[in-house]
N, C-alpha and C positions, 0 to 999 in steps of 0.2 A: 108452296108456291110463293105466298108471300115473303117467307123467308130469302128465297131467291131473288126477289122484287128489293128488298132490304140493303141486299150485297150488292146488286148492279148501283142503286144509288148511293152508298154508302161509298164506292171506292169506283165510281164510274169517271172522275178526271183522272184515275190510275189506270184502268180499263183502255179507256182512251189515248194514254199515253203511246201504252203497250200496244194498239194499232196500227198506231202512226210509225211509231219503230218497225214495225214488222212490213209494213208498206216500204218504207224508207227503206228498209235493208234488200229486199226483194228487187225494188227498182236499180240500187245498188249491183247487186250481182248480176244481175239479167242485162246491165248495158257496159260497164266494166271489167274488161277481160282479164285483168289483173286479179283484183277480187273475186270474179269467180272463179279464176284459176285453183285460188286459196282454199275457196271456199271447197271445192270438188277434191281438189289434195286432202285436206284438212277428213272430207266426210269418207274418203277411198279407206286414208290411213286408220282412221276408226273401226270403220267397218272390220276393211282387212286384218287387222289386227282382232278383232271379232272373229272372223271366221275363222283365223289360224287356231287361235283357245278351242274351237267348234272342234276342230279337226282334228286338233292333238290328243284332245278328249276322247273324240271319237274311234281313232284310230289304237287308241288305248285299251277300247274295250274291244277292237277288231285284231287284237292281236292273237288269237287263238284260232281263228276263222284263215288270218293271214300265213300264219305257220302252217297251218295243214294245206294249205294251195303250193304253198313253196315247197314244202318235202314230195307230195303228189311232183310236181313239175320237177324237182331233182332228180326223181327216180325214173319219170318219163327219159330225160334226158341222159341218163346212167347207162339205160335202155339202149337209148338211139345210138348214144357211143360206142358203146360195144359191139350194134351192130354195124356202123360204119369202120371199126376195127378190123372186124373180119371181112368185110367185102375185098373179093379181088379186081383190081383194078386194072386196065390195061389202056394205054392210048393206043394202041394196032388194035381192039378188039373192034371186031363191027358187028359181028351177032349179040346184040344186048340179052337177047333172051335166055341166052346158052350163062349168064355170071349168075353165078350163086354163094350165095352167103352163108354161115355157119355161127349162129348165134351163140358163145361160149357160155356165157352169163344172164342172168336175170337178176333185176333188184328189187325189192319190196320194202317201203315204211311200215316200221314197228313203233311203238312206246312202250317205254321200260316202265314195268306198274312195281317193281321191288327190284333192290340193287343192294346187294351186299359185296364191303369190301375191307373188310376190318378180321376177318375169321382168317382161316387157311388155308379153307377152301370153301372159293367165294362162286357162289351163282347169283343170276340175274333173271327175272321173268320177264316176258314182252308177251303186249296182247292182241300175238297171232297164234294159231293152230296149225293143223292138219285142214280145219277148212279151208284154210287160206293157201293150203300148197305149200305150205311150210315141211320140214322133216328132219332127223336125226343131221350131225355132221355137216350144217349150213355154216357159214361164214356171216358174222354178223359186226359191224362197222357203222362208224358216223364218219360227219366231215373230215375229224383229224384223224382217223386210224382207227385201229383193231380194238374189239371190243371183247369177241369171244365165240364160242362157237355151241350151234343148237346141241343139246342132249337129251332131253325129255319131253318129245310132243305130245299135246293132249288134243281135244278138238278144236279149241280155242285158244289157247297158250302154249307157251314153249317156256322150259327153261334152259339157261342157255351158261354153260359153264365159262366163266371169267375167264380172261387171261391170269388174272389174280387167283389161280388156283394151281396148288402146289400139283394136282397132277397134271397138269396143262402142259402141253410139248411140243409148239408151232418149229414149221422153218422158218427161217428170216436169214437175212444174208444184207451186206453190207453195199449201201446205194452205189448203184455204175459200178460192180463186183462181180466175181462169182463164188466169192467166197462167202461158204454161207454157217448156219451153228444152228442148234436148236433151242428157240423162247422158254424158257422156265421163270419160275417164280420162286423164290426160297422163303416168302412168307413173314417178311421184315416190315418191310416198307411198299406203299398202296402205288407209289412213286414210281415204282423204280421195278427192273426186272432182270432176269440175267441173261445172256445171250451166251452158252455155253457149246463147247466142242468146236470151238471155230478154231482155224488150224493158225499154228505158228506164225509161219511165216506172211499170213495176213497185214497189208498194212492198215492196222487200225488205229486212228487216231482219236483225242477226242472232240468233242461238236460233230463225228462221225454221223449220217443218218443210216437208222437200220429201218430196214422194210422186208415185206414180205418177197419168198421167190419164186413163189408161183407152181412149185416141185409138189405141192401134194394138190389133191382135187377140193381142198376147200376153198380156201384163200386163193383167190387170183394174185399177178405179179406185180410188184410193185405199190401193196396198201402199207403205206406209214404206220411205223410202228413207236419211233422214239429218236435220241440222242446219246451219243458215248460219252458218259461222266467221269468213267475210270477204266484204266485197262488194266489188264493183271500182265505185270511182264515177268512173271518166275518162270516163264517157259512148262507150266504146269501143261498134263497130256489134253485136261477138258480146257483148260485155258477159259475162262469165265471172265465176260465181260457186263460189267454196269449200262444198264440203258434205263434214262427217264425217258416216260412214257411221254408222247402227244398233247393224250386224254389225262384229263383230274378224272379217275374213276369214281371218286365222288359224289362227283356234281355231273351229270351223262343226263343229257333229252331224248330226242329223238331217234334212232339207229336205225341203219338199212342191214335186212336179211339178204344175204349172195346165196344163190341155186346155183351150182353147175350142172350146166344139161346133159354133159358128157361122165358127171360121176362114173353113172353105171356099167358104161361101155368102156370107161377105162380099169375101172376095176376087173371086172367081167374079164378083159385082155390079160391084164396084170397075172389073175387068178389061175 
């Protein structure tokens, strides 16, 4: 205490000063709109500039919480699409009751927990199962395209054979076509793939986009699959075309599993 007693008089015309200032500035801002205009800018842009660091920060660590809301919510909407795709529509219809829908597709978020793409024949795991509705012969895809398709369900994981694997044999066919060839992979380059037995007289050029054509019951119509880098014009019978992929198989996050609902019933026909 006395120590305290010491400081006040020891530096109390400083003390003092420092009052007077603070009075004087206070009266300042509080009757000049000018100044405290400044002064209110001046503490906003502080602050604000505080909270942004707060937020950036924040939203840094919220980046893992926010991915899974957003693929949740793409796949909602993946959903919705498809069934807005198939509803039939009529402006004469007046019985609403009587329209019915036929849902082709369903979509599910996966994470890839292993990804290989350097071998010959490359698989991927994701960690979904059989509990999750998952099964043999799904169609599995991200934002830019094809990824590969289930082969081995367990109760909680799949693995799911590459596109990058040499026994791999998708349709694909050349965007706004109907010309179409079958996806291989010849086991070079993790880049690139080939799009073989597409016929002659194809016009294919390159920056070509190839996509899927919807002809077998995995892959639904029209999932991206690449660009034409090279064509082969020796008029050879398989006629073998270069396509770089979408996807860096690489570097791959998140991926949606495709169910068709009608698998069974079109095989079943087929059979």
């Amino acid at each position: 205490m006395q120590q305290l007693i010491y400081f006040f008089q020891k530096f109390k015309y400083f003390l003092f000063f420092l009052l007077l200032q603070l009075i004087a500035l206070t009266l300042t801002f509080n009757n000049l709109n000018f100044h405290k205009s400044k002064y209110v800018n001046s503490a906003n842009a502080l602050t604000g500039g505080m909270y942004n660091q707060i937020s950036s920060i924040s939203d840094y660590f919220n980046l893992k919480h926010t991915n899974t809301v957003l693929l949740e919510e793409n796949v909602r909407l993946r959903n919705l699409l498809e069934q807005k795709i198939k509803i039939p529509f009529s402006l004469d219809s007046i019985v609403i009751d009587t329209v019915k829908y036929h849902q082709k597709y369903t979509f599910s978020n996966a994470k890839i927990i292993n990804n290989n793409y350097s071998n010959a024949f490359n698989f991927l795991t994701i960690n979904m199962g059989r509990n999750d509705g998952l099964d043999k012969e799904m169609a599995v895809i991200n934002s830019k395209g094809i990824i590969g398709v289930t082969e081995h369900v367990s109760s909680n994981y799949t693995r799911v054979q590459s596109i990058l694997n040499k026994n791999s044999g998708l349709n694909a066919r050349l965007k706004n076509s109907r010309y179409y060839g079958t996806l291989k992979w010849n086991g070079l380059d993790y880049n690139i793939v080939q799009l073989a037995d597409i016929p002659r007289q194809a016009p294919v050029k390159i920056g070509d986009t190839i996509e899927t054509d919807g002809k077998s019951t995995i892959f639904p119509e029209g999932i991206l699959i690449g660009t034409v880098i090279e064509v082969n014009n020796n008029n050879a019978v398989d006629n073998s075309i270069n396509v770089k992929l979408f996807n860096d198989m690489s570097n791959i996050g998140p991926v949606y599993v495709i169910k068709n609902l009608h698998k069974e019933e079109i095989k079943s026909l087929e059979n």
